[in-house]
N, C-alpha and C positions, 0 to 999 in steps of 0.2 A: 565553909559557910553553913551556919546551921539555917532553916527555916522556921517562919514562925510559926507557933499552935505547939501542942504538943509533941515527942519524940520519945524512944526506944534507943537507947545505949545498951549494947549488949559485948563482955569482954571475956575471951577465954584465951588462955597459952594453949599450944600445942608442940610437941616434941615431932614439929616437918618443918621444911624451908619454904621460904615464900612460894618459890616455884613450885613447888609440892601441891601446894594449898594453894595459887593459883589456876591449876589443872587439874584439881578435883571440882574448884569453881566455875568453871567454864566447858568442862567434858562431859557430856550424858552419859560416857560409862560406868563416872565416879559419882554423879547428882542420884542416879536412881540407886546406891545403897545410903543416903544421907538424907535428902530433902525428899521425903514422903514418898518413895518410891517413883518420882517424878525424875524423867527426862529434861535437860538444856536444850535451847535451840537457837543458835542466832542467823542470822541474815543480814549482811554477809559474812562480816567477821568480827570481834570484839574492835570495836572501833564507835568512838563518835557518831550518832545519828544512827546506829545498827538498831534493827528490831532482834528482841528475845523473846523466848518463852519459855515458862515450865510446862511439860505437858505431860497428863495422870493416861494413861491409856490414847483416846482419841480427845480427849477435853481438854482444852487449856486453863489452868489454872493460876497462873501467876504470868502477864505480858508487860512490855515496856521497852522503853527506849535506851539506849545506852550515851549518857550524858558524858563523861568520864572514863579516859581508860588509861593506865599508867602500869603495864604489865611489868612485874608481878608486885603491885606497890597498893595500886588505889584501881576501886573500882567504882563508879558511882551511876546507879540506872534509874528510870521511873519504876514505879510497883503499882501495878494497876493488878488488885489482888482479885480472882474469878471464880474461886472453888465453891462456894453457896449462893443462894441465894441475899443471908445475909448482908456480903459483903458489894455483888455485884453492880451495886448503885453508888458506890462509895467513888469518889474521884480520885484520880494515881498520887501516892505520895513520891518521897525518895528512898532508894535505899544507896550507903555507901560502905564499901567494904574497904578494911586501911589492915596491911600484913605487914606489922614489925618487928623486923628480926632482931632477935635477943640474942644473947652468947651461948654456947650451949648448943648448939642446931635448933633454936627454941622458937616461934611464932606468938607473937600477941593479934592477934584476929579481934578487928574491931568493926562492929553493925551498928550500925546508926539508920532508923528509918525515923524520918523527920516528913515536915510537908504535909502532917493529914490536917484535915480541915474538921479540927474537934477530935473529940472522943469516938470515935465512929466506929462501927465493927470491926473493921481492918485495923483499925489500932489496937482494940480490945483483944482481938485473936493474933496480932502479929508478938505480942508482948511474950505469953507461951511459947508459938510457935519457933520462934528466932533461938531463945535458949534451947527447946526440944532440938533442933534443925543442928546448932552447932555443937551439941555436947554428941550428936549423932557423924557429924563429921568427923571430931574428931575421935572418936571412934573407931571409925575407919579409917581413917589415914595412919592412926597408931596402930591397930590391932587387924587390920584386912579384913575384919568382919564387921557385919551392918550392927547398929546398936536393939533395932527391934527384927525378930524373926519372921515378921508378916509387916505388909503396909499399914500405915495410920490412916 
């Protein structure tokens, strides 16, 4: 189900299996060489109604709920985005993540953050972001090394 207002489609292949790229999405030891040097965090477990967060040192920057979980298939949460100023007044959209496995040992990794209420910062900065964030995954999961040498 998409939501209405604008949305973010974002699609890359990856040469991991779903499982792969399930447990880099859901582990802090694999989130802080990918998604901005930030740490995962749920409460209590990837499940339905669980709280997450990303979190940069002691600051939370990315929180929400976990609507959706169909491991290692579909993952669908809120994005209540926290890293500026900017964005902090912006209300949670969604994000949904869908891993389908091609022939090959091959992953098509698909982001969809829909649900913002307009063009709003968090849409404007999630657009970069999401492509920077997955071409840094997979990065990592192909080559074991982070794609930038210092934090963004």
């Amino acid at each position: 189900m998409t939501l209405a207002g604008p949305q973010h489609v974002s699609r890359i292949y990856m040469k991991a299996s779903p499982e792969r790229i399930w447990q880099a999405m859901t582990d802090p030891h694999d989130t802080i060489h990918y998604f901005y040097d930030a740490r995962v965090e749920v409460d209590p477990e990837w499940k339905p109604g669980a709280s997450y967060r990303y979190v940069l040192g002691n600051i939370t920057i990315v929180a929400g709920k976990v609507l959706e979980c169909d491991e290692p298939k579909r993952l669908v949460c809120t994005f209540d985005a926290r890293w500026d100023d900017d964005v902090n007044n912006d209300p949670p959209c969604r994000v949904t993540w869908e891993l389908i496995p091609e022939p090959g040992h091959i992953t098509i990794v698909k982001v969809t953050h829909d649900g913002f209420d307009g063009f709003n910062p968090t849409f404007q900065r999630v657009a970069g972001g999401t492509t920077f964030m997955l071409c840094a995954l997979k990065t990592w999961l192909e080559t074991g090394k982070a794609l930038a040498d210092e934090p963004i």
